[in-house]
Backbone of each chain as ProteinMPNN parsed JSONL, in Angstrom:
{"seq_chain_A": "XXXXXXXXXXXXXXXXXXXXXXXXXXXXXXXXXXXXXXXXXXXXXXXXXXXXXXXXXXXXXXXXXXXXXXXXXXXXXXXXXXXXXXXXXXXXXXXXXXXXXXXXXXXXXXXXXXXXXXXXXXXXXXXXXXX", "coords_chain_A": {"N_chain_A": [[0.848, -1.2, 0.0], [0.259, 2.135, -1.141], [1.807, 4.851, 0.851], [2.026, 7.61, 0.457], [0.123, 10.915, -0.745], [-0.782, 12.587, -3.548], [-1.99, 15.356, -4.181], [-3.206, 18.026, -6.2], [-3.637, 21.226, -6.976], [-5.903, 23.46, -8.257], [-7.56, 25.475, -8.461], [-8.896, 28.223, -7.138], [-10.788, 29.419, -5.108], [-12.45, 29.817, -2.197], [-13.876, 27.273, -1.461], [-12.381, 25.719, -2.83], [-10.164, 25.548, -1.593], [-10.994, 24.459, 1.403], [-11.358, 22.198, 0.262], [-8.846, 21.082, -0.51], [-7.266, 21.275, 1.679], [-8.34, 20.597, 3.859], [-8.727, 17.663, 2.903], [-5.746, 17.309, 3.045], [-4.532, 18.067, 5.535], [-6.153, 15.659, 6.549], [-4.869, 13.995, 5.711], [-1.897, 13.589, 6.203], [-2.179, 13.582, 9.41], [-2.91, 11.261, 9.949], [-0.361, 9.787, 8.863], [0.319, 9.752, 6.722], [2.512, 10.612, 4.141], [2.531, 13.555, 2.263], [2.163, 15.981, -0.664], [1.619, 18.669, -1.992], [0.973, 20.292, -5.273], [0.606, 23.247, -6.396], [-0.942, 25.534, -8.954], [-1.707, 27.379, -11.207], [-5.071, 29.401, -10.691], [-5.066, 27.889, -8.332], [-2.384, 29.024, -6.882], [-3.193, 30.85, -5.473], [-4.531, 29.84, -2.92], [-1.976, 29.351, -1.318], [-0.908, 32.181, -1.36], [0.126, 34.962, 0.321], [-1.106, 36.751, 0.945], [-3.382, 36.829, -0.998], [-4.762, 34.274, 0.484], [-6.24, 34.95, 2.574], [-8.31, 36.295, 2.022], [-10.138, 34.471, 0.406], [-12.931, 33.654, -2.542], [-15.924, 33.29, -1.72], [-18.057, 30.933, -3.737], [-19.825, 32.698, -6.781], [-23.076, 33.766, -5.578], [-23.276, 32.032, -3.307], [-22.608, 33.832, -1.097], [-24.012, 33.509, 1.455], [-23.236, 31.492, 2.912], [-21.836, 32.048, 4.285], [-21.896, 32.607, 6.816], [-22.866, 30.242, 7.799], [-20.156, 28.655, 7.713], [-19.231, 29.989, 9.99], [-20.821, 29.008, 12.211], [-20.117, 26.303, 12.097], [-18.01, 26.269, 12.928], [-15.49, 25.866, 11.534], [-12.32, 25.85, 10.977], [-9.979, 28.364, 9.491], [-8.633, 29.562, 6.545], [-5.514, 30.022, 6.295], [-4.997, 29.154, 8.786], [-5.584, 26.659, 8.578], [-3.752, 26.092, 6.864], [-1.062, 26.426, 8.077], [-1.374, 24.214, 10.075], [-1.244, 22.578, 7.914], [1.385, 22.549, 7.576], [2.594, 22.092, 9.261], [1.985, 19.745, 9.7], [3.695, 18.776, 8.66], [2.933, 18.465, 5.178], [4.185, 19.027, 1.987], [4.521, 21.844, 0.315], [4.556, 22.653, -3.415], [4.85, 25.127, -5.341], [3.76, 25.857, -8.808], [6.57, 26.658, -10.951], [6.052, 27.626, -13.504], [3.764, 28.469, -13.712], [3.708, 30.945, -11.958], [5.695, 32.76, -13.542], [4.265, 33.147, -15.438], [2.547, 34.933, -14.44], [3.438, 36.816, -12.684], [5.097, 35.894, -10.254], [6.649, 35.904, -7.077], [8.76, 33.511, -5.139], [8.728, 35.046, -2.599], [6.421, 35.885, -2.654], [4.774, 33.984, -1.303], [3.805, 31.853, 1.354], [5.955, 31.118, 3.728], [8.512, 28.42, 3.78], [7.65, 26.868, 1.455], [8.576, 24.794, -1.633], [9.658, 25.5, -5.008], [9.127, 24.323, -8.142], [8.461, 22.338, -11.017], [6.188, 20.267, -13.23], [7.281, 17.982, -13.705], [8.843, 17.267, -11.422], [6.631, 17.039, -9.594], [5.366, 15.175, -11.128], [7.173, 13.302, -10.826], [7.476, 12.619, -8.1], [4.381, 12.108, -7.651], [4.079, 8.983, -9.18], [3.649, 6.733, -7.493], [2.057, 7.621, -5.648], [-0.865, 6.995, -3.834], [-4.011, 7.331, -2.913], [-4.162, 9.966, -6.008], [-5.284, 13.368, -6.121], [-7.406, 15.795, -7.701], [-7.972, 19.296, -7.407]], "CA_chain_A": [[0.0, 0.0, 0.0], [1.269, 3.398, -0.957], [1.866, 6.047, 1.952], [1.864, 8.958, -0.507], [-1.175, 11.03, -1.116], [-0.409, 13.71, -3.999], [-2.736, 16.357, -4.471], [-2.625, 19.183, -7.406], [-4.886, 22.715, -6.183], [-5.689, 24.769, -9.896], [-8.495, 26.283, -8.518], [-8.502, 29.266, -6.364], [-11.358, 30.269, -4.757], [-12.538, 29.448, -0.876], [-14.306, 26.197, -1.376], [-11.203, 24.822, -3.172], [-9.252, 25.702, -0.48], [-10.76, 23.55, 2.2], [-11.155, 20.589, -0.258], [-7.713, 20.927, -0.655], [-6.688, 21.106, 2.911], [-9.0, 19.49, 4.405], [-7.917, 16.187, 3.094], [-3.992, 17.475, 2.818], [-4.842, 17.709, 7.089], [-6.347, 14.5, 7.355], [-4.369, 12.523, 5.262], [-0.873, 13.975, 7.512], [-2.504, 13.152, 10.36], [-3.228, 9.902, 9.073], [0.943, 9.287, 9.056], [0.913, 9.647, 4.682], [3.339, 11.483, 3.402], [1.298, 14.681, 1.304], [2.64, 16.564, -1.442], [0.601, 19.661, -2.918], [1.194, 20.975, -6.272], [-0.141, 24.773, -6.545], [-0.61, 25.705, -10.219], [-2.875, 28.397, -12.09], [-5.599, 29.723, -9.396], [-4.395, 27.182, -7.102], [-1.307, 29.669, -6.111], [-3.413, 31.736, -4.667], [-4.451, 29.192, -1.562], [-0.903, 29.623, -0.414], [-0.333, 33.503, -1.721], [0.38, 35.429, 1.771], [-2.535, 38.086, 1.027], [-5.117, 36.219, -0.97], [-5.129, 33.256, 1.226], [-6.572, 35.386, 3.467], [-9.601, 36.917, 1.201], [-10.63, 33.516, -0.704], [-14.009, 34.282, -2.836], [-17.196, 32.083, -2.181], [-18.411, 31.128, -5.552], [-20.831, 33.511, -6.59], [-24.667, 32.778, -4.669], [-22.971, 31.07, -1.857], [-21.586, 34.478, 0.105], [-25.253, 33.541, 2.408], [-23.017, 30.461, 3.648], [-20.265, 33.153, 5.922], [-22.613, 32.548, 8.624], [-22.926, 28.527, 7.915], [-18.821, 28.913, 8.25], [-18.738, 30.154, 11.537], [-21.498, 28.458, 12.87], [-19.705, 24.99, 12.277], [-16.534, 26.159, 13.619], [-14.624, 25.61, 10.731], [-10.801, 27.047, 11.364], [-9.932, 29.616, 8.672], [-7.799, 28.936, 5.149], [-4.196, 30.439, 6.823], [-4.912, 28.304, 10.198], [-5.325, 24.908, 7.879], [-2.173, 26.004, 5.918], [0.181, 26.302, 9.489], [-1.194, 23.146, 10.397], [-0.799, 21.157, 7.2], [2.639, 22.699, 7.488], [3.237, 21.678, 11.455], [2.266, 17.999, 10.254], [4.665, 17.942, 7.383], [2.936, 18.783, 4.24], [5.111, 20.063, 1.292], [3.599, 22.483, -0.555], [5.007, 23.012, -4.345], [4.193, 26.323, -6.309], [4.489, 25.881, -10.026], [6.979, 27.457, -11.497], [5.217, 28.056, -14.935], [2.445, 29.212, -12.87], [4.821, 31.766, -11.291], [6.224, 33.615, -13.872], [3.066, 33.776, -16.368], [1.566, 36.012, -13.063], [4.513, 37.39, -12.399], [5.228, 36.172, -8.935], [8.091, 35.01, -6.752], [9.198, 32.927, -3.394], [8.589, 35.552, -1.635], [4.753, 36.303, -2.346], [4.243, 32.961, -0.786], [3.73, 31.504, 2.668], [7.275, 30.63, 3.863], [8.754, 26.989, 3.582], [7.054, 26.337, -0.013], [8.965, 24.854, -2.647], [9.188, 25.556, -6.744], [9.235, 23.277, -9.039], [7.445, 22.178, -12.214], [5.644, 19.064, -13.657], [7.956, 16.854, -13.317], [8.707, 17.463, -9.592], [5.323, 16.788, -8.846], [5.004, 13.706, -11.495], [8.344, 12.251, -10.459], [6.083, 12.151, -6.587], [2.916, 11.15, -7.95], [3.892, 8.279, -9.62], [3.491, 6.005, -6.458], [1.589, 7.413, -4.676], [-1.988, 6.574, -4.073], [-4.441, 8.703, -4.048], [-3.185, 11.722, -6.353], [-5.971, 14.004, -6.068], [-6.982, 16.754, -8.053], [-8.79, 20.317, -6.866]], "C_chain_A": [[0.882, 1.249, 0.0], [0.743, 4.225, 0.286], [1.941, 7.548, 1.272], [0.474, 9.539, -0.796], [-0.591, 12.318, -1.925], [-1.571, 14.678, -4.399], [-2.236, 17.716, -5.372], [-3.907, 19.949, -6.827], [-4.644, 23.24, -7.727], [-6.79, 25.552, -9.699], [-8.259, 27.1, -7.038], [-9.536, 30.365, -5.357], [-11.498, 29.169, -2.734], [-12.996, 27.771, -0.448], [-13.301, 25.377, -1.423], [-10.405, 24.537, -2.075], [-9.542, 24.592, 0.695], [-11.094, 22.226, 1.519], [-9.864, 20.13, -0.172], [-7.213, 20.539, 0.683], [-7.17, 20.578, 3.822], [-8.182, 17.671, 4.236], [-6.125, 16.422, 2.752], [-3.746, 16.824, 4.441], [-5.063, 16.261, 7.191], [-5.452, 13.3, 7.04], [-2.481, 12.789, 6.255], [-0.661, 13.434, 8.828], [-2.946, 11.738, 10.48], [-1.531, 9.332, 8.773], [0.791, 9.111, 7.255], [1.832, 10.738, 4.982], [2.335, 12.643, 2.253], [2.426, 15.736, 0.604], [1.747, 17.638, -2.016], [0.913, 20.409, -4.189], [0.35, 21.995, -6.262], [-0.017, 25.119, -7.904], [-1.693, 26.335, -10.131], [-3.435, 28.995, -10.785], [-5.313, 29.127, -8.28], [-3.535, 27.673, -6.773], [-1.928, 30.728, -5.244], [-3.953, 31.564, -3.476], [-3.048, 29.484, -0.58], [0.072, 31.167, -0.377], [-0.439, 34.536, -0.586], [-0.878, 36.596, 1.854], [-3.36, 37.175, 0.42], [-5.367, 34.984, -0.795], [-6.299, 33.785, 2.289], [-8.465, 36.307, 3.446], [-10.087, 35.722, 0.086], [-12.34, 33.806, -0.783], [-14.621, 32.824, -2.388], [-17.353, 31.987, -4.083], [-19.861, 32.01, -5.602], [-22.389, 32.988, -6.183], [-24.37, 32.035, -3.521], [-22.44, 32.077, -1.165], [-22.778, 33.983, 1.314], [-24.338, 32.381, 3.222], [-21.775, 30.512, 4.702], [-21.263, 32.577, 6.848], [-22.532, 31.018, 8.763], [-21.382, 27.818, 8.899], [-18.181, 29.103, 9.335], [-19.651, 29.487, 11.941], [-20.948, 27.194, 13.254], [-18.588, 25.297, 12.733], [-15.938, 25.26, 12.793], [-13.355, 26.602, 11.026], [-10.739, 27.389, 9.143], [-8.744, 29.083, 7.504], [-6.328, 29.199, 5.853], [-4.206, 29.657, 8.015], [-4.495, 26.715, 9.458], [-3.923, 25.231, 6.898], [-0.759, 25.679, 7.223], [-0.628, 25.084, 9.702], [-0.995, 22.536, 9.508], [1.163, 21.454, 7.137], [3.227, 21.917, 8.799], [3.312, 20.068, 10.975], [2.773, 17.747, 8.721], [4.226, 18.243, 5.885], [3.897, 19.601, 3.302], [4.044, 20.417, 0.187], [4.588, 22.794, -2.04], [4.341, 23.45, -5.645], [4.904, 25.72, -7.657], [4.79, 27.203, -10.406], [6.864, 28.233, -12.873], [4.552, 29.046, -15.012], [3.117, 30.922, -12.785], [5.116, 32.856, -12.345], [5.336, 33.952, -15.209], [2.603, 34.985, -15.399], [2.451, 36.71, -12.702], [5.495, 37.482, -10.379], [6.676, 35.437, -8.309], [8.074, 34.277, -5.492], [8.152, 33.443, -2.656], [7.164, 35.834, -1.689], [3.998, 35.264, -1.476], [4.531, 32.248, 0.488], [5.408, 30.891, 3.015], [7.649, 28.76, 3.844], [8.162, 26.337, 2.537], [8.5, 25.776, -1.012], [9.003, 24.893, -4.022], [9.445, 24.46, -7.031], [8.413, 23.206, -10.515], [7.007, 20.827, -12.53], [6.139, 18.063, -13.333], [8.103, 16.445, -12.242], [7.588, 16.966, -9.063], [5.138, 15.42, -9.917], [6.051, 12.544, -10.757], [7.793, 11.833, -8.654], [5.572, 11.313, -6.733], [3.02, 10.03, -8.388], [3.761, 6.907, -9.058], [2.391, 6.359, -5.748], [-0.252, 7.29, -5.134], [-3.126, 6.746, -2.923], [-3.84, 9.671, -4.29], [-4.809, 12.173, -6.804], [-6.112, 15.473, -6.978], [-7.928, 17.956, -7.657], [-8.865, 21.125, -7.989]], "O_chain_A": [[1.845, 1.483, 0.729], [-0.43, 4.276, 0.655], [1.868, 8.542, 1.994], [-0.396, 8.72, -1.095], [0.036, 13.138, -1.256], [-2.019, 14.23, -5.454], [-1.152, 18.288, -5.249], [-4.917, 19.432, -6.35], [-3.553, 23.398, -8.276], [-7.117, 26.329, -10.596], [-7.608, 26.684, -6.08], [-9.311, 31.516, -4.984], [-10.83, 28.224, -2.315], [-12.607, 27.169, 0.553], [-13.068, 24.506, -0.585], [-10.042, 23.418, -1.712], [-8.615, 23.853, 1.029], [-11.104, 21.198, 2.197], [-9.622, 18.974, 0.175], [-6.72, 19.416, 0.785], [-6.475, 20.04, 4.683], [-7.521, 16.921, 4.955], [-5.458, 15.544, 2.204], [-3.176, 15.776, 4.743], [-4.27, 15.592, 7.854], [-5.264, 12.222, 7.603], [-2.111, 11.842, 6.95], [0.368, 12.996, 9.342], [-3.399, 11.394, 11.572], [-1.563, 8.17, 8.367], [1.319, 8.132, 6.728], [1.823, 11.545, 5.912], [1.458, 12.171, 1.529], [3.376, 16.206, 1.23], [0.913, 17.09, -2.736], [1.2, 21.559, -3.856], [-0.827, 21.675, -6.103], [1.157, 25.045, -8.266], [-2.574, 26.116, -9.299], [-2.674, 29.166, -9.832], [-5.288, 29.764, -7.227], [-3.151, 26.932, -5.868], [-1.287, 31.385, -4.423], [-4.072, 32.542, -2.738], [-3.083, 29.769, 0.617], [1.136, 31.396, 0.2], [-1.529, 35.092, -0.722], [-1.357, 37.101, 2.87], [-4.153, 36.604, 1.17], [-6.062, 34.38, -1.611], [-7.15, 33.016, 2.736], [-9.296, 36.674, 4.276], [-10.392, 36.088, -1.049], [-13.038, 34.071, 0.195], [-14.153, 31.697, -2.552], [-16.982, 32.598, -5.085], [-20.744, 32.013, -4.744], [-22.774, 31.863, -6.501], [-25.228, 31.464, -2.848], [-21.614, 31.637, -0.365], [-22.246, 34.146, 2.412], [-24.731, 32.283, 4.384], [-21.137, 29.75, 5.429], [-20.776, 31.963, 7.798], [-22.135, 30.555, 9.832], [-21.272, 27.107, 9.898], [-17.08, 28.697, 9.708], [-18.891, 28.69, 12.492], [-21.094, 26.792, 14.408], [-17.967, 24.281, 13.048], [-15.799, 24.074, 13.09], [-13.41, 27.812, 11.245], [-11.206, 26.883, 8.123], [-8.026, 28.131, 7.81], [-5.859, 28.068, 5.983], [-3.039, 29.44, 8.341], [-3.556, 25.947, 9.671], [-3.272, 24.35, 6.336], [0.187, 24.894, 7.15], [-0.125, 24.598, 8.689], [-0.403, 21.516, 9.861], [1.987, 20.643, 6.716], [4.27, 21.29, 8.987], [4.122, 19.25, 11.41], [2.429, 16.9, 7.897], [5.213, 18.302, 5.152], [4.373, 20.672, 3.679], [3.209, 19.795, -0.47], [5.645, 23.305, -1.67], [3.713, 22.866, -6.529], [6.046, 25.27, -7.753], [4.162, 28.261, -10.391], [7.488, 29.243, -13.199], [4.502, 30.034, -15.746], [2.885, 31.835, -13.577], [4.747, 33.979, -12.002], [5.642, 34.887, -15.949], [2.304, 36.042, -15.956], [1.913, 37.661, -12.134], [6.062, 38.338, -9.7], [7.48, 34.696, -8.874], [7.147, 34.587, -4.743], [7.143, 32.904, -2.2], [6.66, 36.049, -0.587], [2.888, 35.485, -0.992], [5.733, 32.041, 0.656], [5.842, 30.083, 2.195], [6.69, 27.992, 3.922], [8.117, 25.113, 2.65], [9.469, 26.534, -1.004], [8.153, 24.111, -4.448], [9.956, 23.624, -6.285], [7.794, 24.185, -10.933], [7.688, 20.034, -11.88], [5.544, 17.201, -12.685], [7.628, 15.366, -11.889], [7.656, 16.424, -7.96], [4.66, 14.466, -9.303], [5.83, 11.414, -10.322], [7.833, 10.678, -8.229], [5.75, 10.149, -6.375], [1.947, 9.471, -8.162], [3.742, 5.941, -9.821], [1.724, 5.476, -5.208], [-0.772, 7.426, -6.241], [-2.9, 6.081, -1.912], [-3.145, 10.324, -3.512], [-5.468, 11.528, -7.62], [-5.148, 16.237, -7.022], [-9.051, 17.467, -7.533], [-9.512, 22.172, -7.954]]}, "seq_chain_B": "XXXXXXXXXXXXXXXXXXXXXXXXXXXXXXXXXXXXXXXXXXXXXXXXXXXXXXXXXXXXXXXXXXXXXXXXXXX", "coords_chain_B": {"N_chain_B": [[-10.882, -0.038, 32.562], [-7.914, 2.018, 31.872], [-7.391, 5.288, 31.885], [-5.046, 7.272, 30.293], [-5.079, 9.647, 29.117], [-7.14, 12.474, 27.965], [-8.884, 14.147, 25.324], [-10.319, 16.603, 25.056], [-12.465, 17.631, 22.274], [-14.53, 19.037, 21.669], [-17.266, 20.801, 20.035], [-15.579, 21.627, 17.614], [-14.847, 21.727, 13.987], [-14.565, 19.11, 11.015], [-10.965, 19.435, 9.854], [-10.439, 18.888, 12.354], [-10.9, 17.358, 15.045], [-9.187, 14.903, 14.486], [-6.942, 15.862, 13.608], [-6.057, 17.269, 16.072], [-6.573, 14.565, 18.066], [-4.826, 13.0, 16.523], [-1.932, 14.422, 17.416], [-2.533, 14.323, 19.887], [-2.215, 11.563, 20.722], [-0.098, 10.837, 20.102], [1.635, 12.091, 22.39], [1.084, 10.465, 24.006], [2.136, 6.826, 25.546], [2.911, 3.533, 23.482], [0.025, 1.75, 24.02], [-0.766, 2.55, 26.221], [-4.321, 4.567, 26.805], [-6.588, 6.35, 25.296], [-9.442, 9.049, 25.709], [-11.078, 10.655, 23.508], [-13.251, 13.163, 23.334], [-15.614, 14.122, 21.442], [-18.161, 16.364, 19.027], [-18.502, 16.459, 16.689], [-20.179, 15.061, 14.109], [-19.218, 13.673, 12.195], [-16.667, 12.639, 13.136], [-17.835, 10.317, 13.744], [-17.145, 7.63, 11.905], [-15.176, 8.743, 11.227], [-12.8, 8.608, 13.16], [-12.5, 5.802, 14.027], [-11.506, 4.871, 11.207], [-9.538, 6.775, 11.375], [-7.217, 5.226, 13.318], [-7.723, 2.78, 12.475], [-5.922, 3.321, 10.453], [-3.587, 3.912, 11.816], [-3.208, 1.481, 12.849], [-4.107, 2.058, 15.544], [-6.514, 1.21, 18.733], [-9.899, 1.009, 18.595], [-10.817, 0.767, 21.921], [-13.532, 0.908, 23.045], [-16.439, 2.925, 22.228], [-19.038, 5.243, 22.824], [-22.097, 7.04, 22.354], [-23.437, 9.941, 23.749], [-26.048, 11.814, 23.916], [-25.954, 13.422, 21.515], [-23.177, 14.009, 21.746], [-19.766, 12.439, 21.564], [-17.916, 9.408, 22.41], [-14.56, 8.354, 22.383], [-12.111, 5.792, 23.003], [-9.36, 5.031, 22.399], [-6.648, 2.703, 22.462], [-3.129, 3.213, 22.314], [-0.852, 1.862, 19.56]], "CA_chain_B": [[-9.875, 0.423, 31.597], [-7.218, 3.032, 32.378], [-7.301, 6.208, 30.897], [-3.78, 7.884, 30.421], [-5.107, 11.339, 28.692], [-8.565, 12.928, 27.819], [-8.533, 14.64, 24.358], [-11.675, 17.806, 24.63], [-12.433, 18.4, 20.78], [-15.915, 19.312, 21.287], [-17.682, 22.05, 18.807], [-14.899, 21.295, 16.65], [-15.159, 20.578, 12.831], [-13.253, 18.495, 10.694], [-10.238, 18.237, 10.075], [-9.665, 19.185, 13.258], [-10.717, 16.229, 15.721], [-8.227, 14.086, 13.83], [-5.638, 16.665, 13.646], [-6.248, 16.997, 17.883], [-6.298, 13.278, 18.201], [-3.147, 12.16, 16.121], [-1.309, 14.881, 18.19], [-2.614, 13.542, 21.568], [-1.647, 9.878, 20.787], [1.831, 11.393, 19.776], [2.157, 12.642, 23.427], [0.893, 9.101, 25.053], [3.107, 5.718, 25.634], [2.321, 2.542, 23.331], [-0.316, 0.232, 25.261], [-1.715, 3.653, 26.993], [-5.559, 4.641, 26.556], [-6.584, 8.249, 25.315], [-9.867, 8.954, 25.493], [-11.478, 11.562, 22.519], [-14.359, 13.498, 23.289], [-16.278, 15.37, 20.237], [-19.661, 16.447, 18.623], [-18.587, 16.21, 15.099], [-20.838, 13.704, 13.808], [-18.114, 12.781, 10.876], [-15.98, 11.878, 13.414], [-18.014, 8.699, 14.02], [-16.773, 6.791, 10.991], [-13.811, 9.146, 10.909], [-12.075, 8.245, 13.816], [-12.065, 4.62, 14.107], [-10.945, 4.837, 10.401], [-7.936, 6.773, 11.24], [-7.602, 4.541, 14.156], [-7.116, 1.707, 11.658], [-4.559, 3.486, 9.223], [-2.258, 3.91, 12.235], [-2.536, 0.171, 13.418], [-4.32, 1.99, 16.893], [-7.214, 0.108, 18.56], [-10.486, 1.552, 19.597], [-11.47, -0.309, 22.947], [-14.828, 1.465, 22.851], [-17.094, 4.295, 21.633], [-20.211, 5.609, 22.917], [-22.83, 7.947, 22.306], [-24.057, 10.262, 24.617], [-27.078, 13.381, 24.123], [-24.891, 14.323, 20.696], [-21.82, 13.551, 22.543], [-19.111, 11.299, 21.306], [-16.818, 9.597, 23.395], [-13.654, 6.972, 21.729], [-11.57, 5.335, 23.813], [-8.383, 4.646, 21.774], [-5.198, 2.464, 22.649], [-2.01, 3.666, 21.082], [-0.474, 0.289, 18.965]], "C_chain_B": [[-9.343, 1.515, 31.948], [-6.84, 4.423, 31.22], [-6.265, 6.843, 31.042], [-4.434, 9.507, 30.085], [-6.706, 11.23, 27.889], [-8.479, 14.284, 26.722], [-10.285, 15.473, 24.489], [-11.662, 18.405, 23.314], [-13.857, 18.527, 20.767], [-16.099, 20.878, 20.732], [-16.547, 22.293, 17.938], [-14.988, 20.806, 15.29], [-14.372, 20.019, 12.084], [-12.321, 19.679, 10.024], [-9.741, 17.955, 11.278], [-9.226, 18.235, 14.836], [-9.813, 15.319, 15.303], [-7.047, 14.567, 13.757], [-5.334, 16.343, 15.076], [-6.038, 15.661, 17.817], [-4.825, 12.519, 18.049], [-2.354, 13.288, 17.181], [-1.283, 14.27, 19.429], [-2.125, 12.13, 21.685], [-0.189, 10.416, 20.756], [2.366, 11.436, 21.163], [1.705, 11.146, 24.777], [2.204, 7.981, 24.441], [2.19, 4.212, 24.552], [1.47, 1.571, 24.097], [-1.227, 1.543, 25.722], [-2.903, 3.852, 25.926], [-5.546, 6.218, 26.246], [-8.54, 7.87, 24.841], [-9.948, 10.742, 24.81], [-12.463, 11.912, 22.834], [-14.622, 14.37, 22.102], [-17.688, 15.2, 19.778], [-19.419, 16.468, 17.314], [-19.02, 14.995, 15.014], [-20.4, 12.893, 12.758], [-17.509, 12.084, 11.294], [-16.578, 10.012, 13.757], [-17.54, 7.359, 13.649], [-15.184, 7.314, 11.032], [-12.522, 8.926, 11.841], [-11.38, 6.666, 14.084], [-11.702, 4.191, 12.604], [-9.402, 5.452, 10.101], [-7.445, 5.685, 12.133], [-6.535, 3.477, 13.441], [-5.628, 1.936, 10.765], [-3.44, 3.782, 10.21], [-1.767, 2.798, 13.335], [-3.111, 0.392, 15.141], [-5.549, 0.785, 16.739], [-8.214, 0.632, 19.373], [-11.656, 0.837, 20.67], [-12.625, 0.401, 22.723], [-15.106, 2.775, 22.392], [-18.41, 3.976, 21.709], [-20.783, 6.973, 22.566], [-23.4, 8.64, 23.54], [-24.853, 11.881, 24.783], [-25.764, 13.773, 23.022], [-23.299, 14.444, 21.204], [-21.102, 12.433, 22.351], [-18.45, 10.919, 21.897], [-16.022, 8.299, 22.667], [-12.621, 6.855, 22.95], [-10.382, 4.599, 22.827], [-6.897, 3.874, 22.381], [-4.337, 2.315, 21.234], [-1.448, 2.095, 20.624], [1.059, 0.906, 19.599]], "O_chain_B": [[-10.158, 2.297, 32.439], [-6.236, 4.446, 30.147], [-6.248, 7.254, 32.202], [-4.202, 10.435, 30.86], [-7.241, 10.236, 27.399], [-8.069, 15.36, 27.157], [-11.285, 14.914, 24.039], [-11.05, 19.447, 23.08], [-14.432, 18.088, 19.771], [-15.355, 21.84, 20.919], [-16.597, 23.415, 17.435], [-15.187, 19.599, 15.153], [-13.203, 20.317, 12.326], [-12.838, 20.745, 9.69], [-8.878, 17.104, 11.494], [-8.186, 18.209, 15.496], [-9.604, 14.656, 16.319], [-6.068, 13.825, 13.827], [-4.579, 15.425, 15.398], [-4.915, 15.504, 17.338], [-4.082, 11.878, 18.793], [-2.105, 12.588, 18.162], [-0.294, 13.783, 19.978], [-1.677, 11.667, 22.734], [0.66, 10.203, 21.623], [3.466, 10.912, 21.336], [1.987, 11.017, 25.968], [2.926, 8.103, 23.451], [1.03, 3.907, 24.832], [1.993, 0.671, 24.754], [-2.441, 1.463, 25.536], [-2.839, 3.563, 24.731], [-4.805, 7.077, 26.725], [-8.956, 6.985, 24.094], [-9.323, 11.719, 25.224], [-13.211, 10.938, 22.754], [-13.854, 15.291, 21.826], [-18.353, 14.191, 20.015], [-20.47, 16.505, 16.674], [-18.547, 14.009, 15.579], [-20.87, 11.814, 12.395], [-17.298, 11.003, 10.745], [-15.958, 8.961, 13.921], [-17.447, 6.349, 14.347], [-14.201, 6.582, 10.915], [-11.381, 9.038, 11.392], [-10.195, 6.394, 14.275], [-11.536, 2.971, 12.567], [-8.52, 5.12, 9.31], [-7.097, 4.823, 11.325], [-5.327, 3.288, 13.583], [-4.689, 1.183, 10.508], [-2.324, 3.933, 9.713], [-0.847, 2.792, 14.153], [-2.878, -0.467, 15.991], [-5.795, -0.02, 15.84], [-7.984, 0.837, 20.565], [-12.819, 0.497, 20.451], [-12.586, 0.503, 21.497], [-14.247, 3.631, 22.181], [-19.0, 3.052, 21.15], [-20.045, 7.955, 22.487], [-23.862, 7.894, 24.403], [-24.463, 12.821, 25.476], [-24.741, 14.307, 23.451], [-22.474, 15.197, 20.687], [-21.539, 11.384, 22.824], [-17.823, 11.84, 22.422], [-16.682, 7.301, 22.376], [-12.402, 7.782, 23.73], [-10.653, 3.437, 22.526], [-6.031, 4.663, 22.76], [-4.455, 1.855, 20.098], [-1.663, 1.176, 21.413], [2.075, 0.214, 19.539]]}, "name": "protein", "num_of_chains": 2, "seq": "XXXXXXXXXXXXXXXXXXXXXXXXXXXXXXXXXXXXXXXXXXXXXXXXXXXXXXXXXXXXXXXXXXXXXXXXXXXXXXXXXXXXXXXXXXXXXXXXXXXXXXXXXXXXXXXXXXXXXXXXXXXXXXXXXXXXXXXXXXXXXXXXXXXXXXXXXXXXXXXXXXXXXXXXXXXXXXXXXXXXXXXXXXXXXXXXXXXXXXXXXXXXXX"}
């Protein structure tokens, strides 16, 4: 049985976000190994400002109140913990310099990479997930 | 049954009883008991499924008025 769970994020709005980290969290905590590829809208889950402003999709802002009601922790809280239990997060570098961004726009301890980096991962592990 | 440590994750939602949990086993001895309290009603299935993926073993789990209670020994 593989211990790898790879996950790719390309979408970028609030929902994505805790699909993404949600199971990044459980599967960590769960003793896998987790890998995240960030590409296209998906850089902006781990982008140090609009992690922090992720959109509902439009017709769902009525579900802010649902949000706090369930005591759900917040997109920047589930990023420091998938970081505390080991997750590596890796921004594409493709991504990156179509948008014009660098390192530094992004949550600290991330690494670049490109396709390969993240196939030469995935190719074991089991589930590779995509958001 | 002897309880080593008492894990409070109530009004908690996922991922977070599971996050709390694997931490608290981290901080107990193999063989020792931890018990989990929470009201997430995911965790029902979700706990004694992590449970399994890390080889623990959950001596019991009751219900009580929306109130969960697991009783986990660490493997």
């Amino acid at each position: 049985m593989s211990n790898k769970v790879a996950i790719i994020a390309a979408n970028g709005g609030l929902f994505d976000a805790y699909k993404v980290f949600n199971i990044a969290t459980a599967a960590a905590a769960s003793e896998k190994e987790v890998q995240i590829f960030f590409t296209f809208e998906g850089l902006n889950l781990i982008h140090k400002q609009a992690m922090h402003a992720l959109e509902m999709p439009a017709g769902k802002e009525h579900l802010t109140e649902g949000f706090e009601k369930a005591n759900v922790p917040t997109i920047p809280q589930l990023v420091e913990m998938a970081q505390e239990l080991g997750v590596k997060f890796i921004a594409c570098q493709m991504t990156m310099d179509v948008m014009g961004l660098t390192k530094e726009d992004f949550v600290d301890g991330i690494e670049v990479g490109g396709a390969v980096t993240f196939l030469e991962y995935a190719k074991d592990a089991s589930p590779t997930l995509t958001f | 049954m002897n309880i080593t440590k008492t894990l409070d994750a109530k009004g908690l939602a996922c991922p977070m009883p599971i996050v709390k949990t694997k931490k608290a086993i981290d901080a107990i001895k193999s063989g020792e008991v931890l018990e989990v309290v929470v009201t997430d009603k995911g965790a029902l299935n979700d706990i004694p499924a992590w449970a399994k993926s890390g080889g623990h073993t959950v001596l019991e789990q009751k219900t009580e008025e929306d109130v969960l209670y697991f009783y986990i020994q660490k493997a």
